[in-house]
N, CA, C and O atoms as CSV, one atom per row, in Angstrom:
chain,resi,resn,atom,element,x,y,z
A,1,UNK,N,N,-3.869,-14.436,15.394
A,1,UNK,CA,C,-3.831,-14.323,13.943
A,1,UNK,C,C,-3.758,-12.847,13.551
A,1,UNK,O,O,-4.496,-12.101,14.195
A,2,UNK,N,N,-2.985,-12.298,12.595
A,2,UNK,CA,C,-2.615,-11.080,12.094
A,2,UNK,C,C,-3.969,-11.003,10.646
A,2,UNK,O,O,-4.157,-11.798,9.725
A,3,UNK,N,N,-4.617,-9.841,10.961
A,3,UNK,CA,C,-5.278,-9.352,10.225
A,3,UNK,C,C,-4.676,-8.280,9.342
A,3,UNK,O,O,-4.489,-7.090,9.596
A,4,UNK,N,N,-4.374,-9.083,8.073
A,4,UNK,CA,C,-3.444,-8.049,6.874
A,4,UNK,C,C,-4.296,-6.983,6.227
A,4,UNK,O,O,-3.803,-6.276,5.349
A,5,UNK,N,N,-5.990,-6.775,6.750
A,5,UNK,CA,C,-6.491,-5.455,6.105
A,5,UNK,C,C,-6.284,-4.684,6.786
A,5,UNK,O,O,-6.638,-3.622,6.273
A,6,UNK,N,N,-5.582,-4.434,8.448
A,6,UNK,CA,C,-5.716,-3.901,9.347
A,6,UNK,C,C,-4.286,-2.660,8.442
A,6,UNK,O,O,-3.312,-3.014,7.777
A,7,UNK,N,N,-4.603,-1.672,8.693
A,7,UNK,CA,C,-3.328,-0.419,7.834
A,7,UNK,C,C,-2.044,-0.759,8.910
A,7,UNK,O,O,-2.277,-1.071,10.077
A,8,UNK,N,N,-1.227,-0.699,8.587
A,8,UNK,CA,C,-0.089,-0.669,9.537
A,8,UNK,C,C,1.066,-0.681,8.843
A,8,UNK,O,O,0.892,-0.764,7.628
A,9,UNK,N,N,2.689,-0.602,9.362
A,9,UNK,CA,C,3.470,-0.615,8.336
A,9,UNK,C,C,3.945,-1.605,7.905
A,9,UNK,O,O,4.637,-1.784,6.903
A,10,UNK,N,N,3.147,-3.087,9.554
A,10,UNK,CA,C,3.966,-4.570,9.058
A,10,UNK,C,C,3.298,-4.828,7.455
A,10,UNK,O,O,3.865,-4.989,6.374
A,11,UNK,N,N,1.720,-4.784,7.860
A,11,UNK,CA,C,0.405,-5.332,6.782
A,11,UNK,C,C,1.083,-4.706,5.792
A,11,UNK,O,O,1.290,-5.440,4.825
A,12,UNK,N,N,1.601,-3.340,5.675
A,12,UNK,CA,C,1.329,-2.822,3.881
A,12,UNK,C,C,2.485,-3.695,3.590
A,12,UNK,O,O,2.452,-4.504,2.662
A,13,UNK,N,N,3.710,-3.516,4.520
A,13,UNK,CA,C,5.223,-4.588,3.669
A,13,UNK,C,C,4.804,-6.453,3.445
A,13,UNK,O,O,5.434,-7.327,2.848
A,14,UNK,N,N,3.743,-6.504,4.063
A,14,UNK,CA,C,3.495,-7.676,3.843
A,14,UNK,C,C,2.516,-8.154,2.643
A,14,UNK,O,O,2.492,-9.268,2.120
A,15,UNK,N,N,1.540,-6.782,2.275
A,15,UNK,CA,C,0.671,-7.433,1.546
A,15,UNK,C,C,1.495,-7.006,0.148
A,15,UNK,O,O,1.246,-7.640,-0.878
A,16,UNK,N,N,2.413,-5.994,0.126
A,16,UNK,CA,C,3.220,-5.401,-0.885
A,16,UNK,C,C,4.400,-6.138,-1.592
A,16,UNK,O,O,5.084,-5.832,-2.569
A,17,UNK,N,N,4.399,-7.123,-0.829
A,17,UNK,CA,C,5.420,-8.545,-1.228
A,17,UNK,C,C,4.464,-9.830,-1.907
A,17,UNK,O,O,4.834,-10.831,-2.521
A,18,UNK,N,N,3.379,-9.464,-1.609
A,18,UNK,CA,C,2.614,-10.815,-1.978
A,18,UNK,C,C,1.762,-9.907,-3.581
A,18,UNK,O,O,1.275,-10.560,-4.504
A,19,UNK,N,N,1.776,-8.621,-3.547
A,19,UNK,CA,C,0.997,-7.957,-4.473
A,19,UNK,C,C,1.346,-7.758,-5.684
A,19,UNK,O,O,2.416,-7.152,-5.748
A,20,UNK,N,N,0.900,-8.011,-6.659
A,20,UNK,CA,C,1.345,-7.837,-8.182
A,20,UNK,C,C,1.518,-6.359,-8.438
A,20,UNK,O,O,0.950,-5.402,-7.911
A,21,UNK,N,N,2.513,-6.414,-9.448
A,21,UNK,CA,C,3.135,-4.891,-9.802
A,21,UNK,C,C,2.893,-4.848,-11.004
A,21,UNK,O,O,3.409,-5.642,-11.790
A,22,UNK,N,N,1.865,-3.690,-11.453
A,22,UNK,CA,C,0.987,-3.902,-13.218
A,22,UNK,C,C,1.258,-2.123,-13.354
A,22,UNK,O,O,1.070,-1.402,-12.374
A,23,UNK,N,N,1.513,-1.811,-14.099
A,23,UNK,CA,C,1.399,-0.493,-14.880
A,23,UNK,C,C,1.913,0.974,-13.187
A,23,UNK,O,O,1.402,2.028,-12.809
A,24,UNK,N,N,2.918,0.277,-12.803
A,24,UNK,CA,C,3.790,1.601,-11.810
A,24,UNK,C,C,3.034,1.362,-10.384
A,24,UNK,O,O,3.158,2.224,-9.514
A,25,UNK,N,N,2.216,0.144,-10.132
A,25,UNK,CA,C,1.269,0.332,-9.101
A,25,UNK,C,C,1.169,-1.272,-8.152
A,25,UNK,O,O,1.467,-2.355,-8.655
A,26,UNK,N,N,0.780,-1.124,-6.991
A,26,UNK,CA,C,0.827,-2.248,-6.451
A,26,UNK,C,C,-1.101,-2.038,-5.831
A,26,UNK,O,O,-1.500,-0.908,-5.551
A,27,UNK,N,N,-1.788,-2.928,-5.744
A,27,UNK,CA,C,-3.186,-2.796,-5.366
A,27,UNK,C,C,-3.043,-3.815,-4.379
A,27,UNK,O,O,-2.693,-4.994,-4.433
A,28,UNK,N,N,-3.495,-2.864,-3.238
A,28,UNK,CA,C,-3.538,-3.370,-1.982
A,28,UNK,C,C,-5.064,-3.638,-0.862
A,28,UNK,O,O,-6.124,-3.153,-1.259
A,29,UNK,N,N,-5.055,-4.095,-0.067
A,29,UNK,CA,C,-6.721,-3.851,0.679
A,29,UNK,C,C,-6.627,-3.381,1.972
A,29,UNK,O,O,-5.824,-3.836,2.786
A,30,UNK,N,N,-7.143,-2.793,2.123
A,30,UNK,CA,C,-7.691,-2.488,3.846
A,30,UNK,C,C,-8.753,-1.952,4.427
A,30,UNK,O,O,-9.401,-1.061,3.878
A,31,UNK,N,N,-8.982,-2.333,5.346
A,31,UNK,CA,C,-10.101,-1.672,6.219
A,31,UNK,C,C,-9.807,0.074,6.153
A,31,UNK,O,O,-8.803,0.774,6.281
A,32,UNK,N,N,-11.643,0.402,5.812
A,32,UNK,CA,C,-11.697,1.762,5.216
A,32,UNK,C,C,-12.205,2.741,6.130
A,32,UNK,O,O,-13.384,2.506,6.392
A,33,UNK,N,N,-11.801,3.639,6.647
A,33,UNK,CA,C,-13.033,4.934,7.187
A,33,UNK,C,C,-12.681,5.796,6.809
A,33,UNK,O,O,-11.464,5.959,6.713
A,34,UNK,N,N,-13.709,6.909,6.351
A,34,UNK,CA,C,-13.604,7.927,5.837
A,34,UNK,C,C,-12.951,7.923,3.818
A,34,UNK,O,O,-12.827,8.774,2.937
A,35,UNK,N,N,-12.797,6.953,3.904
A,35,UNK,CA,C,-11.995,6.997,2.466
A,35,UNK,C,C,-10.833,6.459,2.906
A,35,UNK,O,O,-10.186,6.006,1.962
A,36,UNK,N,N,-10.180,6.292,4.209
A,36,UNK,CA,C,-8.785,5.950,3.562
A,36,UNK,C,C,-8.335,4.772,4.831
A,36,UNK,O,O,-8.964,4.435,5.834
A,37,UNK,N,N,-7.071,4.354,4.349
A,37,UNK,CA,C,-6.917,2.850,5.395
A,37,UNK,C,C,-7.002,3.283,6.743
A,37,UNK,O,O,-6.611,4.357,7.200
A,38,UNK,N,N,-7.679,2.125,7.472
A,38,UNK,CA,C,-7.745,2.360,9.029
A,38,UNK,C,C,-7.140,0.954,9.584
A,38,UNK,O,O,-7.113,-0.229,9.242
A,39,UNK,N,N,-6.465,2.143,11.108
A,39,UNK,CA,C,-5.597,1.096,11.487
A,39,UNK,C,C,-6.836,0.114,12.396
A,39,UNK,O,O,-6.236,-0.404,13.338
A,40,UNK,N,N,-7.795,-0.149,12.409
A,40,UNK,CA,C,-8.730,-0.490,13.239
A,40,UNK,C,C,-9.505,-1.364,12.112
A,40,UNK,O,O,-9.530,-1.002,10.935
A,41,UNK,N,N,-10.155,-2.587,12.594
A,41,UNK,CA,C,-11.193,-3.412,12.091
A,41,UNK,C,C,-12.139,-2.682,11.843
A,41,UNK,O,O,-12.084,-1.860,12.758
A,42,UNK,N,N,-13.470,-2.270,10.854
A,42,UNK,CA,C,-14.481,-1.569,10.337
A,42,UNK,C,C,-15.590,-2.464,9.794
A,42,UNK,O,O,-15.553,-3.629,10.190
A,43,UNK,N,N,-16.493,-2.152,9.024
A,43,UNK,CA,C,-17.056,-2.584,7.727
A,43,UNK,C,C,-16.552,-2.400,6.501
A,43,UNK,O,O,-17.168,-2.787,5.508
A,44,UNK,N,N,-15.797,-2.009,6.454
A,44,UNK,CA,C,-15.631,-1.026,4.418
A,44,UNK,C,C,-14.068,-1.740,4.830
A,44,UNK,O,O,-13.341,-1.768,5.823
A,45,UNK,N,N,-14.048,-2.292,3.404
A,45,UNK,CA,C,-12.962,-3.263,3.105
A,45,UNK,C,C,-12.231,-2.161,2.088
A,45,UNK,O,O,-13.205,-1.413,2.002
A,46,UNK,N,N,-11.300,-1.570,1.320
A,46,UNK,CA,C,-11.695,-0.881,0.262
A,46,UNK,C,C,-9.985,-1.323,-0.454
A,46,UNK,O,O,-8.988,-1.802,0.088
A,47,UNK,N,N,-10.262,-0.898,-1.871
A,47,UNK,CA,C,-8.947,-1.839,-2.615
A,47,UNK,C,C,-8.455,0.258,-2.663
A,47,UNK,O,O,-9.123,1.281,-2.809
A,48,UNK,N,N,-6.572,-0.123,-2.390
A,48,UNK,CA,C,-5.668,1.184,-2.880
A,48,UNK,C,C,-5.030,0.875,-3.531
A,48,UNK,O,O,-4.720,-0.315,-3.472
A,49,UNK,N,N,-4.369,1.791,-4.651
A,49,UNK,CA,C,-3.115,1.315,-5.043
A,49,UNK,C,C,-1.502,2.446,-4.715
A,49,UNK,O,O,-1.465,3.673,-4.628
A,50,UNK,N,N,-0.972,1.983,-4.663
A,50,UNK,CA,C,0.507,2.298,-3.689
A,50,UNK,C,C,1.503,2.389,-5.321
A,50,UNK,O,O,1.409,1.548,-6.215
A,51,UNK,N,N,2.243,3.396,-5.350
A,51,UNK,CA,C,2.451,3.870,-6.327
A,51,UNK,C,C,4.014,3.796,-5.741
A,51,UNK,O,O,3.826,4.523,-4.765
A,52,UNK,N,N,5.173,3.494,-5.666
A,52,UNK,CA,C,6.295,3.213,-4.888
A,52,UNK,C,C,7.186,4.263,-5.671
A,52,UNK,O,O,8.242,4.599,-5.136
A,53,UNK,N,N,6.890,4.730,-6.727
A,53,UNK,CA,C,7.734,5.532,-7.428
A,53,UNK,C,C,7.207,7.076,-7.110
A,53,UNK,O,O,6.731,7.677,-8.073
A,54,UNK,N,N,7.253,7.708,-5.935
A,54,UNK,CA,C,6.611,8.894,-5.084
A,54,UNK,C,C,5.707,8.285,-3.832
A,54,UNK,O,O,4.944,9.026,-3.211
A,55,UNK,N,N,5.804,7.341,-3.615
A,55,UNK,CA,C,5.793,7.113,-2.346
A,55,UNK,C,C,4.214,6.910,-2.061
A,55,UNK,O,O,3.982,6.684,-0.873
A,56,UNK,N,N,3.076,6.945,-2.908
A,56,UNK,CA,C,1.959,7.339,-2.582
A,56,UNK,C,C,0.702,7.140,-2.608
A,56,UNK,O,O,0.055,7.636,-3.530
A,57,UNK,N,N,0.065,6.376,-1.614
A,57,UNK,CA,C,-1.684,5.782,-1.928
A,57,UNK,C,C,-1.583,6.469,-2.331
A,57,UNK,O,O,-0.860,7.463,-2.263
A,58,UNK,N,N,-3.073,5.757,-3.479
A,58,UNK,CA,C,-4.249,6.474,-4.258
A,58,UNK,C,C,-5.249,5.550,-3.764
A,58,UNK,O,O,-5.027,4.417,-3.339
A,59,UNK,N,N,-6.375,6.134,-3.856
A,59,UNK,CA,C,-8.053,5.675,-3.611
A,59,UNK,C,C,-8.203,5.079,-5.006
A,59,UNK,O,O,-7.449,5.057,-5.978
A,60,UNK,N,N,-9.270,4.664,-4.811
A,60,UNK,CA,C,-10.082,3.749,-6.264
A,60,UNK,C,C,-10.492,4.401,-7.065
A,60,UNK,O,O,-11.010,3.892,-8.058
A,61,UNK,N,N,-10.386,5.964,-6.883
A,61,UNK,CA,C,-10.522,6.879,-8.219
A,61,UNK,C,C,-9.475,7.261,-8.262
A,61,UNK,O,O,-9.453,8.361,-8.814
A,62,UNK,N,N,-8.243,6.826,-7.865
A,62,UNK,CA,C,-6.690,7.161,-7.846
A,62,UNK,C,C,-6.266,8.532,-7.500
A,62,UNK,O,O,-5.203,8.868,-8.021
A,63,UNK,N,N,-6.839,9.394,-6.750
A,63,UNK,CA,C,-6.712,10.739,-5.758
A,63,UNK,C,C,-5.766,9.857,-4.606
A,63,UNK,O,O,-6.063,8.925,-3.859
A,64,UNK,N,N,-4.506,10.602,-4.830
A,64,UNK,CA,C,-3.551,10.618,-4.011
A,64,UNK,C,C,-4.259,10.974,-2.485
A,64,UNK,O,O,-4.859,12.048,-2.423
A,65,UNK,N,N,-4.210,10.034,-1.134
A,65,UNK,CA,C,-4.687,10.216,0.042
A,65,UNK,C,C,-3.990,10.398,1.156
A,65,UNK,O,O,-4.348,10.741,2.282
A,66,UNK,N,N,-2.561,10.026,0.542
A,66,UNK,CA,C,-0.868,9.312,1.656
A,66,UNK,C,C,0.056,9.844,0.632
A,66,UNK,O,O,-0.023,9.868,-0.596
A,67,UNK,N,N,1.063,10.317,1.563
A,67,UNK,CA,C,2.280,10.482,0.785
A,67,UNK,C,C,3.603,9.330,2.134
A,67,UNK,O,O,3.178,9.369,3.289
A,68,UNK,N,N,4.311,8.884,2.045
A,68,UNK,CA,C,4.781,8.034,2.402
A,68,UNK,C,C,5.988,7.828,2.323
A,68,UNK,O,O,6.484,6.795,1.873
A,69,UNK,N,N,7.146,9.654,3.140
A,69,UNK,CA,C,8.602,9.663,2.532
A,69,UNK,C,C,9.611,8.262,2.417
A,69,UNK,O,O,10.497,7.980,1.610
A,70,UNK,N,N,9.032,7.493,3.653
A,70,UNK,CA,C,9.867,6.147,3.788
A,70,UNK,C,C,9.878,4.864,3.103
A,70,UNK,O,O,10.656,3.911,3.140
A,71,UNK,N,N,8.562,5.153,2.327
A,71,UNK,CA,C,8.105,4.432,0.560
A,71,UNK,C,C,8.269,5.125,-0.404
A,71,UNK,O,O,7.621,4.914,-1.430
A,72,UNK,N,N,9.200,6.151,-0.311
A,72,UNK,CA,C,9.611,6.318,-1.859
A,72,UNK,C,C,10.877,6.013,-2.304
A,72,UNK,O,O,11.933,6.126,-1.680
A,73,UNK,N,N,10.637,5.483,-3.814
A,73,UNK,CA,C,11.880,5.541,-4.201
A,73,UNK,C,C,13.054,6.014,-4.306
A,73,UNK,O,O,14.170,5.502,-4.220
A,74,UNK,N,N,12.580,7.349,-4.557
A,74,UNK,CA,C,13.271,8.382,-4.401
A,74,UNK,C,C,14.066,8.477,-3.698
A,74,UNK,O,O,15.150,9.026,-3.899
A,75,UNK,N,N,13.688,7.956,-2.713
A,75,UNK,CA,C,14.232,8.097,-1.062
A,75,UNK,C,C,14.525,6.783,-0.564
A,75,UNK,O,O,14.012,6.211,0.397
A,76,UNK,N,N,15.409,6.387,-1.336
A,76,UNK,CA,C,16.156,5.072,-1.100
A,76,UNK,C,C,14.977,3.456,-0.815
A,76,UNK,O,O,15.433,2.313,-0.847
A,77,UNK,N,N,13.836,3.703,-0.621
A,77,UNK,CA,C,13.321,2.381,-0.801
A,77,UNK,C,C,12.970,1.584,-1.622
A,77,UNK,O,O,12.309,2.006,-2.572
A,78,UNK,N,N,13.331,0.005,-1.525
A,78,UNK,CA,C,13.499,-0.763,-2.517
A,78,UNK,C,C,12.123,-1.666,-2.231
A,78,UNK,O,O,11.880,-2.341,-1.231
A,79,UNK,N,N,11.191,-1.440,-3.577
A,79,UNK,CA,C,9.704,-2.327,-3.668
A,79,UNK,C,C,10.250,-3.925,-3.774
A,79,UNK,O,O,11.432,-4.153,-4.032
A,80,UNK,N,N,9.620,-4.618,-3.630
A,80,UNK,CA,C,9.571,-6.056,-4.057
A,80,UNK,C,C,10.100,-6.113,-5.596
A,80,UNK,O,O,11.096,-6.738,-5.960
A,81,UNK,N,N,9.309,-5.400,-6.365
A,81,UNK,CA,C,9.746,-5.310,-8.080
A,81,UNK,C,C,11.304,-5.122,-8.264
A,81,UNK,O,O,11.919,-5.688,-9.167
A,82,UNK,N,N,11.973,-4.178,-7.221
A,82,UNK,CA,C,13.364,-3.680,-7.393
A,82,UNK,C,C,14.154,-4.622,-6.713
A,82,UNK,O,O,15.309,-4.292,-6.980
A,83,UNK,N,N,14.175,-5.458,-6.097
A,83,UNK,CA,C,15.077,-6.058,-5.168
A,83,UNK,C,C,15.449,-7.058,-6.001
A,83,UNK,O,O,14.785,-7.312,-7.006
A,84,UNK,N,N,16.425,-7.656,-5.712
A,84,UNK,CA,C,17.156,-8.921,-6.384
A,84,UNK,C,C,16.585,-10.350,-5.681
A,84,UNK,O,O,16.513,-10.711,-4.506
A,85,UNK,N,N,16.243,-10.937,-6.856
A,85,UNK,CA,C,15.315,-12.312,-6.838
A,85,UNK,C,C,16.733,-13.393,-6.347
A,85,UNK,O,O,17.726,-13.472,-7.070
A,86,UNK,N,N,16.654,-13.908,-5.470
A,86,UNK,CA,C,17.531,-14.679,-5.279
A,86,UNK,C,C,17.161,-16.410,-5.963
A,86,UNK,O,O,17.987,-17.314,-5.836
């Protein structure tokens, strides 16, 4: 069984398809250390939100933690919100 809090790049495209898109932002979960997603099982569950228009977690006080050239828009990637609904 695939653990989707685990950080990785399958989990974020996966939980980022299932995640609602409200005010420029997608809110996502994962296992936490130090403040920010870990690719490893933990205690600290912690909610981010992924900002696709610059590419970039934010923490739960929304301090940018990730920048993410291959998630930005900018830079040719297409969010769930942008793609064509078939």
């Amino acid at each position: 069984m695939n653990d989707l809090l685990i950080f990785n790049d399958e989990n974020f495209l996966t939980q980022l398809d299932s995640a609602e898109y409200v005010g420029g932002r997608y809110k996502l979960r994962f296992y936490a250390e130090n403040g920010r997603p870990s690719s490893a099982p933990t205690e600290d569950v912690e909610t981010y939100y992924f900002y696709p228009s610059g590419g970039t977690i934010r923490d739960k006080e929304y301090n940018i933690i990730e920048y993410f050239p291959k998630y930005d828009t900018y830079r040719g990637f297409k969010p769930p919100h942008m793609q064509e609904k078939k």
